[in-house]
C-alpha positions in Angstrom: 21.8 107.6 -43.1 23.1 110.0 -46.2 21.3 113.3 -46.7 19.0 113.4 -49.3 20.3 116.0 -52.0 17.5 118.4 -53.3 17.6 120.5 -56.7 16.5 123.2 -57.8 14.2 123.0 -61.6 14.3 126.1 -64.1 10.9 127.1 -62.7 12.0 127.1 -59.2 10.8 123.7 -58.1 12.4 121.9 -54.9 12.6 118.3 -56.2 14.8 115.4 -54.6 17.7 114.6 -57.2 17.1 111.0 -57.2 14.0 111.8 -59.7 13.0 108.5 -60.5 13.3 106.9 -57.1 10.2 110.0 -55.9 8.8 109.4 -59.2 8.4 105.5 -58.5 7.4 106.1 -54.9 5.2 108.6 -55.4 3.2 106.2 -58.3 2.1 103.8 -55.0 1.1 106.7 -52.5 -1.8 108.8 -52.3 -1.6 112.7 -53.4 -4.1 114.9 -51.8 -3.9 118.1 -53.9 -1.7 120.7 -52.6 -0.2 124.0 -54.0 2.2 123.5 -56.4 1.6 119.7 -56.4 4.5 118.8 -54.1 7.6 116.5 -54.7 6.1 113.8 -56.7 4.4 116.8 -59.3 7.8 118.7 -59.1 9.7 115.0 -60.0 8.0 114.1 -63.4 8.0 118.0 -64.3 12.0 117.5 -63.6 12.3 114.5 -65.6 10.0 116.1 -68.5 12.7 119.1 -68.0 15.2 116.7 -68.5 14.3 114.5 -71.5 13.7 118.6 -73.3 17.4 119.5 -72.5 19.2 116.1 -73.2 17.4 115.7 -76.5 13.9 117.5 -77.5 14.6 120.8 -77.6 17.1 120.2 -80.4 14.5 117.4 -81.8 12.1 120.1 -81.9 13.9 122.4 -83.7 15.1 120.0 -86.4 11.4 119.1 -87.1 10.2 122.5 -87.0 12.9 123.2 -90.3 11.7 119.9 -91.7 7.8 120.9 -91.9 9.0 124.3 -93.4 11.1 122.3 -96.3 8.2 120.1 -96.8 6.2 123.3 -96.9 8.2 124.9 -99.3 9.2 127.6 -96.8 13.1 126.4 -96.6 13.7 130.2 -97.8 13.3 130.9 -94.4 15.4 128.8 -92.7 18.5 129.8 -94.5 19.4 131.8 -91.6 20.6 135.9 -92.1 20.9 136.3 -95.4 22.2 139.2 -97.7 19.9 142.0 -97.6 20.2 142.4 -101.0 18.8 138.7 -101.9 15.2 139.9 -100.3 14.9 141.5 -103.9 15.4 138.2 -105.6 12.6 135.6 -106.6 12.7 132.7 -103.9 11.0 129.6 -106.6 11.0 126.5 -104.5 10.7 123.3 -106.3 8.5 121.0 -104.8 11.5 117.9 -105.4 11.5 116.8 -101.8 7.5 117.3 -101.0 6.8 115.2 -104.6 9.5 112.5 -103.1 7.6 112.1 -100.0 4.6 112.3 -101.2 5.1 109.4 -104.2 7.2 107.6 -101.3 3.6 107.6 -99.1 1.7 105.8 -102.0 4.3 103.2 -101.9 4.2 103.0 -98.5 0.1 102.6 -99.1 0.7 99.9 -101.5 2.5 97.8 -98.3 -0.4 99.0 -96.1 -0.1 96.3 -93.4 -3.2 93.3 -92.4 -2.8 91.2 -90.1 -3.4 87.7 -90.1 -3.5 85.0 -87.4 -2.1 81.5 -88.9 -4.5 78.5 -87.8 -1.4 76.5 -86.8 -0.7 78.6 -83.7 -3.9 78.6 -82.4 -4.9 75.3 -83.6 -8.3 75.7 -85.1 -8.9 77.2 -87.8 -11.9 78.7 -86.8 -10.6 80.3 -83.8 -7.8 82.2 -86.3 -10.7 82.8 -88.5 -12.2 85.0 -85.5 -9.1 86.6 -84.2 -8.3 88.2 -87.6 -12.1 89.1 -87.9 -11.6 91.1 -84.5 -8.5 92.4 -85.4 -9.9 93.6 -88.7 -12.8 95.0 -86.8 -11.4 96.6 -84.1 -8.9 98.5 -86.9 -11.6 99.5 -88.8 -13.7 101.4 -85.8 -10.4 103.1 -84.7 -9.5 104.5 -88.5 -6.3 102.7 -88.4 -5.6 103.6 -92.3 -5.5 107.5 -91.3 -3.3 106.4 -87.9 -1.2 104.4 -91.0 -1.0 107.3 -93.2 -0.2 110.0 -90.7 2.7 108.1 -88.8 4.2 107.3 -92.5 4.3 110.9 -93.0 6.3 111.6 -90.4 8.4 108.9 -90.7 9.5 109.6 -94.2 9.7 114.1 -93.4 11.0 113.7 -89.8 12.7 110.2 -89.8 10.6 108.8 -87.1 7.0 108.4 -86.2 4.5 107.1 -82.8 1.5 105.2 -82.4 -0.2 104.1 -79.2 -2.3 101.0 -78.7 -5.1 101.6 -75.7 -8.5 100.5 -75.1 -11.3 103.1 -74.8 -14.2 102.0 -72.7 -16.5 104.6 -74.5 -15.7 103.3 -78.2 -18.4 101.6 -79.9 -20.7 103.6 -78.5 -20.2 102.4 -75.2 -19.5 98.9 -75.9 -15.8 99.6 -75.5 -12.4 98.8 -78.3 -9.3 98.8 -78.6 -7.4 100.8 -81.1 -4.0 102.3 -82.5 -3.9 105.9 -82.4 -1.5 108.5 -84.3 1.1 110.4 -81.9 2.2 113.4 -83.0 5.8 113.3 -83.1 6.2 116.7 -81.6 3.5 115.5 -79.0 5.6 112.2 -78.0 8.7 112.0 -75.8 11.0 108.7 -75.2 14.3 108.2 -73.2 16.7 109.8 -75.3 19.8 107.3 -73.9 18.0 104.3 -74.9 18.2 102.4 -78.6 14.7 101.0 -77.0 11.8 102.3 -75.8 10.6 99.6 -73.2 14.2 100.0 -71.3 13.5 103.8 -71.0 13.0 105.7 -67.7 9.5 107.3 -69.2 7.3 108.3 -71.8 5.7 111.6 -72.4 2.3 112.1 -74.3 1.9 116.0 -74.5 -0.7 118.2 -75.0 -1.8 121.9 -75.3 -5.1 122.3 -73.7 -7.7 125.0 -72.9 -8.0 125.9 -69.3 -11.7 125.8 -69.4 -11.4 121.9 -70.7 -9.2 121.4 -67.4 -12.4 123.2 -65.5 -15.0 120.9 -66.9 -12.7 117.7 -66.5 -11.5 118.7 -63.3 -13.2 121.1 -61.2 -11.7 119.9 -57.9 -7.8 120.6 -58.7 -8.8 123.6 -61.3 -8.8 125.9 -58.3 -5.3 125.2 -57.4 -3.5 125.1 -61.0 -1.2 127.5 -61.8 0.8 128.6 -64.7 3.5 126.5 -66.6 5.3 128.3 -68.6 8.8 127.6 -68.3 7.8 124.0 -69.4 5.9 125.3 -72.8 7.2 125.9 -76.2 6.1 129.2 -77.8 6.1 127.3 -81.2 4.6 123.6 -80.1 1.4 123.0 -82.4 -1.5 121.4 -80.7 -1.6 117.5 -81.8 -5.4 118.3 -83.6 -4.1 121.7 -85.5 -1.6 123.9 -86.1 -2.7 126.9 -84.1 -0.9 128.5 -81.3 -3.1 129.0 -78.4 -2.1 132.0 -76.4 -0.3 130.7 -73.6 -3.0 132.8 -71.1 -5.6 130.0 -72.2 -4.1 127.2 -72.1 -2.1 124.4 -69.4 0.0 121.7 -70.9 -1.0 117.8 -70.1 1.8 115.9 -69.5 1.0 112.3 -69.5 3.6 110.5 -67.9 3.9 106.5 -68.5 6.6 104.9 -66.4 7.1 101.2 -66.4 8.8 99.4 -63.5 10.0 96.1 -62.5 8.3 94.0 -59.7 11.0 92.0 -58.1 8.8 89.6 -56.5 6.3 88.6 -59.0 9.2 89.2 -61.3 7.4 91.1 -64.1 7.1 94.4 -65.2 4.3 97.1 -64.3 3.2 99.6 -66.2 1.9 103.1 -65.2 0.7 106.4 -66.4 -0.2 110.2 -64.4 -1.4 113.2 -65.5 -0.3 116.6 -64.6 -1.2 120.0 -65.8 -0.5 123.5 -64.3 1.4 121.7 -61.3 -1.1 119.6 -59.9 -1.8 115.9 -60.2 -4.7 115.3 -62.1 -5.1 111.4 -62.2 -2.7 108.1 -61.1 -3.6 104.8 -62.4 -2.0 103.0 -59.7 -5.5 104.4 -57.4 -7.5 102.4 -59.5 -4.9 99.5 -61.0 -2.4 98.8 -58.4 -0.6 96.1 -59.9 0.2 97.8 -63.7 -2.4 99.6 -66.1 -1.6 96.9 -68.6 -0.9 93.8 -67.4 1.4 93.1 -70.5 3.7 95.6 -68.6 4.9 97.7 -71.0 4.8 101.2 -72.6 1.6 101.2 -75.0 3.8 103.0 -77.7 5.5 101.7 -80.8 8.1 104.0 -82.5 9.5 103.3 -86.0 12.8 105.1 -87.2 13.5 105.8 -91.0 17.4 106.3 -90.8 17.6 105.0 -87.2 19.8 107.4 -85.0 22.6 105.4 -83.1 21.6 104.8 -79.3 18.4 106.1 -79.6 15.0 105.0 -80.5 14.5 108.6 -83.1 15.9 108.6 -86.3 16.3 111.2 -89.5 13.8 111.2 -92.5 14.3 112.2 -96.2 14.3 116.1 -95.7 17.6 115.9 -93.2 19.1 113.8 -96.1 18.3 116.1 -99.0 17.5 119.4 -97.9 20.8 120.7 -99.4 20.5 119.5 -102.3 16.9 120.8 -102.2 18.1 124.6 -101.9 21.3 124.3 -103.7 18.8 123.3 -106.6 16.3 126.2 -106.1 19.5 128.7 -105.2 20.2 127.7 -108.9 17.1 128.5 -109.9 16.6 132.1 -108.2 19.8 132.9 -110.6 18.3 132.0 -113.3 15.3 133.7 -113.2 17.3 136.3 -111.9 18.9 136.7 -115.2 15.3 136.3 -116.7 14.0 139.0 -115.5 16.8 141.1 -116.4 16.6 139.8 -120.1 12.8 140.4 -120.0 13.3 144.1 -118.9 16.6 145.5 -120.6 18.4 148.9 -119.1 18.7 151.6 -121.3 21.9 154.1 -120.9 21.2 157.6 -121.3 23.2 160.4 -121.9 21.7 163.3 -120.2 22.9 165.8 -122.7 21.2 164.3 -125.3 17.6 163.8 -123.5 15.0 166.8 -123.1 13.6 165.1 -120.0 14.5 162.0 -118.3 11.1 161.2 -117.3 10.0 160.7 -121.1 12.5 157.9 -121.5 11.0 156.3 -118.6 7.4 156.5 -119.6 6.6 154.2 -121.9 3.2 155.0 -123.2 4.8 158.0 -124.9 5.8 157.2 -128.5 7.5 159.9 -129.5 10.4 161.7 -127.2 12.1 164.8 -128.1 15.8 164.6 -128.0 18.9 166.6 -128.3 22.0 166.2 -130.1 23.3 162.7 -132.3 20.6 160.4 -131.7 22.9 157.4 -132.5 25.3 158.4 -129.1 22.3 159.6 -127.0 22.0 155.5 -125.8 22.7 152.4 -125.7 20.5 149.4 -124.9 22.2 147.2 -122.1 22.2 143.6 -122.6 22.9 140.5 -119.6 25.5 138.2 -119.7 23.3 134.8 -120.8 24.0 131.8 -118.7 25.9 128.9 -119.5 24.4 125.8 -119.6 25.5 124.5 -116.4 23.6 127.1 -114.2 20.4 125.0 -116.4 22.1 121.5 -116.1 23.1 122.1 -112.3 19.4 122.6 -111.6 18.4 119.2 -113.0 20.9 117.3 -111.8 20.4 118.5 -108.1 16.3 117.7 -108.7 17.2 114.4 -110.0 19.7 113.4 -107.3 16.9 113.9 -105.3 14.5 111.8 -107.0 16.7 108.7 -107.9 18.5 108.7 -104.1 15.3 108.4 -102.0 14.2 106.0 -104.3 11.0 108.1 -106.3 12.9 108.0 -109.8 10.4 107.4 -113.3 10.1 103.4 -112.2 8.9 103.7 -108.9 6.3 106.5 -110.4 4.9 103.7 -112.9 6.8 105.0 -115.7 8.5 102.8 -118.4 10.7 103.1 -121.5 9.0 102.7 -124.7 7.6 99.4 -125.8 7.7 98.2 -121.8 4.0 96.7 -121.7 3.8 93.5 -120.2 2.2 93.5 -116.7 5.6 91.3 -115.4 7.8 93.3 -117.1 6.4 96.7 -115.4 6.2 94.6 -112.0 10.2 93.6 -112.4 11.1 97.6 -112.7 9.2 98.6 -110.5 9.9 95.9 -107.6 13.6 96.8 -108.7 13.0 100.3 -108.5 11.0 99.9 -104.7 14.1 98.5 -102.9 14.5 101.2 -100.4 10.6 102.0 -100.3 10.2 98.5 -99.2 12.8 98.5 -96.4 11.0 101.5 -94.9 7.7 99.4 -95.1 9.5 96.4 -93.5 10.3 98.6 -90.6 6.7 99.8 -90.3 5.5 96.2 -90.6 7.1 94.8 -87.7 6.3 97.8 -85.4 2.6 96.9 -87.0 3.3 93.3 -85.6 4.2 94.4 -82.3 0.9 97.1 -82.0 -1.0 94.1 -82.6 0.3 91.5 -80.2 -0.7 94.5 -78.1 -3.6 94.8 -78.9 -4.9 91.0 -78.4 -3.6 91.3 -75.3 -5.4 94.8 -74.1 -8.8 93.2 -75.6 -7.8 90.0 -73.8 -7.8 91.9 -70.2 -10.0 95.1 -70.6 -13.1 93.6 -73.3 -15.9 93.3 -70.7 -18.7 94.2 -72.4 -19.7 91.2 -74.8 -19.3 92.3 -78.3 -20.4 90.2 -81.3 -18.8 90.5 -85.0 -19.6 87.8 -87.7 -17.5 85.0 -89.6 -18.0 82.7 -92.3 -17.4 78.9 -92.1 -17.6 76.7 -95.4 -19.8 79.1 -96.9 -22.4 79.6 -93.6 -22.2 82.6 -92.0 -21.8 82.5 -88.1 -22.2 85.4 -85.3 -19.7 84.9 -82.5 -19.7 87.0 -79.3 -16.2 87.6 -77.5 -15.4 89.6 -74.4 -13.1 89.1 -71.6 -14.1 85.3 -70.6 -14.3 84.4 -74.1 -10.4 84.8 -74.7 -10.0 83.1 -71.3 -11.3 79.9 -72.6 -10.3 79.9 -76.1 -6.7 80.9 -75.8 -6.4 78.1 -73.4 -4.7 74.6 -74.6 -6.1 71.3 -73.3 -3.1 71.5 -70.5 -4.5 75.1 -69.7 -1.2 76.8 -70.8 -2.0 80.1 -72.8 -2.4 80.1 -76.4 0.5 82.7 -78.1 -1.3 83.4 -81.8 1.7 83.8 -84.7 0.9 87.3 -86.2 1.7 86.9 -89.8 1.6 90.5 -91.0 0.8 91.0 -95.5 0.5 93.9 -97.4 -3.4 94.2 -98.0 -2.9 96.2 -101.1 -0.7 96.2 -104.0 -0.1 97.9 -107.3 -2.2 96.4 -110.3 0.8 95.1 -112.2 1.6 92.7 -109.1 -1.9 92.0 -109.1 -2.1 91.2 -113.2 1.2 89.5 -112.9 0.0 87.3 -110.2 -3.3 86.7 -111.5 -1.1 85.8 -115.0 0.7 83.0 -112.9 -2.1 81.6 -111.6 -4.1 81.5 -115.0 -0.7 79.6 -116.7 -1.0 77.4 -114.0 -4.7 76.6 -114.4 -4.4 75.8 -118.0 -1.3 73.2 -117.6 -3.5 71.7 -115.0 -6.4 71.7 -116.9 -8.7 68.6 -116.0 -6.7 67.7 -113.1 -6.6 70.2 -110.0 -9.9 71.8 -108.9 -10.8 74.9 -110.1 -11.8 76.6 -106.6 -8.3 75.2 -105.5 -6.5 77.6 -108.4 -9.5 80.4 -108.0 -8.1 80.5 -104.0 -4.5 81.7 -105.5 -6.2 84.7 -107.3 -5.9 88.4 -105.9 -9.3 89.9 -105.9 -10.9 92.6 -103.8 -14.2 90.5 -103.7 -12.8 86.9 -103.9 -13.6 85.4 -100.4 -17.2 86.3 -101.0 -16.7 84.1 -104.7 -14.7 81.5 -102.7 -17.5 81.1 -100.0 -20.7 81.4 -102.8 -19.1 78.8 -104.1 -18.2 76.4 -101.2 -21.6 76.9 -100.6 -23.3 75.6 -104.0 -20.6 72.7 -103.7 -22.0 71.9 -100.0 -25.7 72.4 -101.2 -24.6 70.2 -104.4 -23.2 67.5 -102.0 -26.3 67.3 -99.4 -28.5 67.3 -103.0 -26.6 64.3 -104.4 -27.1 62.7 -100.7 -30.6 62.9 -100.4 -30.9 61.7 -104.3 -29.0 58.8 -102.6 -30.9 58.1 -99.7 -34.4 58.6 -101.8 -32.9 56.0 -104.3 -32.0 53.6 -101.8 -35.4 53.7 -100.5 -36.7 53.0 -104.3 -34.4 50.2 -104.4 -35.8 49.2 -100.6 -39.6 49.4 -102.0 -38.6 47.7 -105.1 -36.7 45.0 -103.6 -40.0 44.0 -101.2 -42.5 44.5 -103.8 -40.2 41.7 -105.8 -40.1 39.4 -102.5 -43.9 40.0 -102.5 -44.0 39.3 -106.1 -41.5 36.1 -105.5 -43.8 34.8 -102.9 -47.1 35.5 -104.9 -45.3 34.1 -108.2 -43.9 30.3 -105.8 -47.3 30.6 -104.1 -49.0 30.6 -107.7 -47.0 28.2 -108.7 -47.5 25.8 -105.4 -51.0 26.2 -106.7 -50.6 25.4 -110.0 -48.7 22.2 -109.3 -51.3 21.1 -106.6 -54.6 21.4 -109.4 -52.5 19.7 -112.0 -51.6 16.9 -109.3 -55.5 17.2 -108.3 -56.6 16.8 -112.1 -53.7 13.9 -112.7 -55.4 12.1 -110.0 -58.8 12.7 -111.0 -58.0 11.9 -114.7 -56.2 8.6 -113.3 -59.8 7.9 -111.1 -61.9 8.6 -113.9 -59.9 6.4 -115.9 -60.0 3.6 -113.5 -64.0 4.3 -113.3 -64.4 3.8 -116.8 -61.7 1.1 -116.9 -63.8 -0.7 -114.0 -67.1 0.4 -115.6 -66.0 -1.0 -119.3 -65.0 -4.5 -117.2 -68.4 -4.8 -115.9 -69.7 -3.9 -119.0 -68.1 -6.6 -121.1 -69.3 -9.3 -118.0 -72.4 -8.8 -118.8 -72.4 -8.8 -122.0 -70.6 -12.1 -122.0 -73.3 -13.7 -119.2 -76.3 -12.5 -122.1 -74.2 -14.3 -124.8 -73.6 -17.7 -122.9 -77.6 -17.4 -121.9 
């Protein structure tokens, strides 16, 4: 059996040098809280102390210079300069802050909403309510600021972090799952991996008061101790940009490691807290088998500029800050030589001046003076500047502006006579080329926060919460939790339903809007009389249409169930009418029966009485012949 090798960390820790083995066995034991916290403490201190030499502390430096460029502080980081230059003006033009800045509202235009296509899921209804959730659950957590603040960094430091949790207290206890800004400063990553998931760890750090770790946890409080060789005099705080005194203040280290389970053959994910050498919580106590049971690290990182064989990247101040103070370098020589030309030096000859003081006050108007007053002095004049030290300036600025992609297009600015709403929309979309990449890139890591997200609300919703939909114009209130995604992202063969993510920018400039709309009006005119209007109307870009589209699939449902009932009330007209006419047919044959039986009676009495006077006329002429013969 080898000897275990121990080393030694730069605080003095005795810590096993197969880190990640202790790490990984220590995540499955039970810690009872010692002094100093023990191997399993001193390991993921070690690693943390090993992620900050490999890569951070460099990374940290680098984005502390980029913040001061952004700031307009890059005087500062120009290292030991001349003495002499402290004198000088120090103008910083704000070209690389106004490129980020015009760079973030193009980045706002591709702002990211997710959409759940019916086909994957089957039902359209079921999509319906996944995007609803989705929508929801993004709203609650103030995704657009999580957008906004990660695009900032990507675009000043090259790359940026979000996290994807659930929060049982969100919703005001109900419970949510969100996607939360990291601080980049606050967020470590492997530094030898190109991707995060394959990394050893990830650390979420924090600068915390000491009395927060007393009310939080009063049991291990007693035994923390002081962490300094692990801090950085300069780290801000992830909520402001203070710098607690270190006296005050412990630093959280959240540790996430993910691991592979050989014999279910799936990965498990885990996270501990440590702070002042002492473990504060494991999630393996309570979760055994993986925090997440999608197994992996609940962090997506997006890179600008990607760096090779790491998951970090560079942003637009590393690509431009030379040119940013070579530009304002320029500049401090020009106004330099402004203020010279505003105040000129006057040579004196002392033998001609009474007293040098009066040549220097300049309130006096008259000074009394010795000698030729022609030779007593001479005004002295500067050199003007050629026109490249004015040129040079503009041309720096403007490489600048047209290399990260914020030149006069992009801004909404056309040549003259450029007024059509396509026309605009063509320079512009030519103009966004690199803008859009960037958004691409922030789009898929969009796509993969949300798969995360279904599947956290998929295993940790419990509490039944209910959002509303509408269906063909009828609004519906559906209630999901836990057991509702177990039954509805179930097929008929009980195999589980995978939605398709399709990810679309939910805003965009008005000229793509006008444009669009344009199309869709051309196309409803050649169409006229033949396609649906609500059909054409479903094409149009409108912050309000799907509350038009389902008013109006309303009124045509009402219509239809209007013209049905007119139906059914005119069939039963046509029902009454067609039995009053049977009645009227029988009454009108019975009438008739009638008729021809009293015309039959009166033919046969006509015919008797007619044979009674016929009879009655025969015995009338007997008689009458009888009398005669008499």
């Amino acid at each position: 059996m080898s000897k275990e090798v121990y080393i030694t960390t730069n605080v003095g820790d005795l810590v096993p040098e197969d880190i990640m083995s202790t790490i990984i066995d220590g995540i499955k034991q039970k810690h009872e809280p010692v002094p100093g916290g023990g191997e399993f403490v001193g390991a993921i201190y070690a690693l943390y102390d090993q992620f900050l030499q490999d890569k951070f502390k460099s990374e940290w430096s680098r984005l502390d210079e980029n913040t001061k460029i952004y700031d307009g502080d890059h005087w500062s980081t120009f290292g030991n300069d001349n003495p002499d230059n402290a004198l000088l003006p120090r103008p910083s033009i704000p070209t690389i802050t106004s490129a980020i800045e015009n760079l973030k509202a193009d980045y706002n235009d591709e702002f990211p909403e997710a959409v759940i296509e019916k086909e994957s899921v089957h039902s359209e209804r079921l999509a319906k309510i996944l995007t609803t959730v989705i929508r929801e659950e993004l709203d609650i957590c103030g995704f657009e600021q999580a957008y906004n603040d990660k695009v900032h960094d990507v675009l000043q430091d090259g790359w940026g972090c979000w996290e994807i949790g659930y929060d049982p207290d969100m919703n005001e206890g109900l419970g949510g799952s969100y996607i939360r800004y990291v601080m980049n400063k606050n967020f470590l990553c492997d530094p030898h991996v190109r991707d995060i998931q394959d990394g050893r760890a990830c650390f979420k750090i924090d600068a915390k008061p000491k009395y927060w770790f007393k009310q939080h946890y009063p049991d291990k409080f007693a035994l923390m101790s002081g962490d300094d060789g692990f801090k950085d005099e300069n780290h801000e705080n992830k909520t402001d940009r203070t710098r607690p005194s270190e006296d005050r203040t412990y630093m959280l280290l959240e540790c996430w490691v993910r691991m592979y389970n050989a014999e279910e053959k799936r990965h498990e994910v885990h996270f501990v807290k440590v702070a002042g050498h002492q473990l504060l919580e494991n999630s393996a106590d309570e979760y055994p088998h993986g925090y997440y049971a999608h197994g992996m690290y609940p962090f997506v990182v997006t890179a600008l500029y990607p760096q090779r064989g790491t998951a970090l990247g560079i942003g637009l101040v590393d690509m431009f800050k030379d040119a940013q103070r070579y530009s304002d370098k320029a500049m401090q020589i020009i106004l330099s030589n402004l203020y010279r030309a505003a105040k000129p030096r006057v040579l004196l000859d002392r033998n001609y001046v009474e007293d040098i003081r009066d040549a220097l006050d300049f309130s006096k108007e008259v000074i009394f003076m010795k000698g030729n007053l022609q030779n007593a002095y001479a005004w002295q004049q500067p050199q003007p500047l050629p026109n490249t030290a004015f040129t040079s300036v503009d041309f720096l600025t403007s490489t600048i502006k047209n290399e990260s992609g914020t030149n006069d297009q992009s801004r909404g600015q056309t040549g003259a006579g450029v007024t059509a709403a396509s026309a605009i929309t063509a320079l512009q979309t030519a103009s966004t080329k690199r803008s859009r990449m960037g958004a691409q890139r922030l789009q898929f890591s969009f796509r993969r926060a949300i798969s995360m997200l279904l599947a956290v609300l998929r295993e940790k919703a419990i509490v039944p919460r209910k959002i509303e939909i509408t269906m063909n114009g009828k609004a519906e209130t559906v209630s999901f939790d836990r057991k509702w995604f177990s039954e509805q992202m179930k097929t008929s063969d009980g195999t589980t339903v995978v939605p398709f993510i399709s990810i679309k920018s939910a805003r965009q400039t008005r000229f793509n809007l006008m444009a669009h709309n344009e199309l869709v009006l051309q196309m409803m005119q050649v169409t006229q009389g033949q396609t649906d209007p609500v059909i054409m109307l479903e094409a149009f870009e409108s912050d309000n249409k799907e509350a038009i589209l389902d008013t109006i699939r309303k009124a045509q449902r009402e219509g239809m169930l209007n013209l049905q009932k007119q139906n059914a009330e005119l069939a039963e007209a046509v029902k009454q009418l067609s039995g009053e006419l049977s009645q009227y047919k029988q009454a009108m044959a019975s009438a008739e029966a009638n008729m021809q039986q009293m015309a039959e009676q009166q033919a046969q009495d006509a015919q008797r009485n007619l044979r009674d006077q016929q009879k009655a006329q025969a015995q009338g002429m007997q008689g009458l012949n009888v009398q005669n013969m008499g």
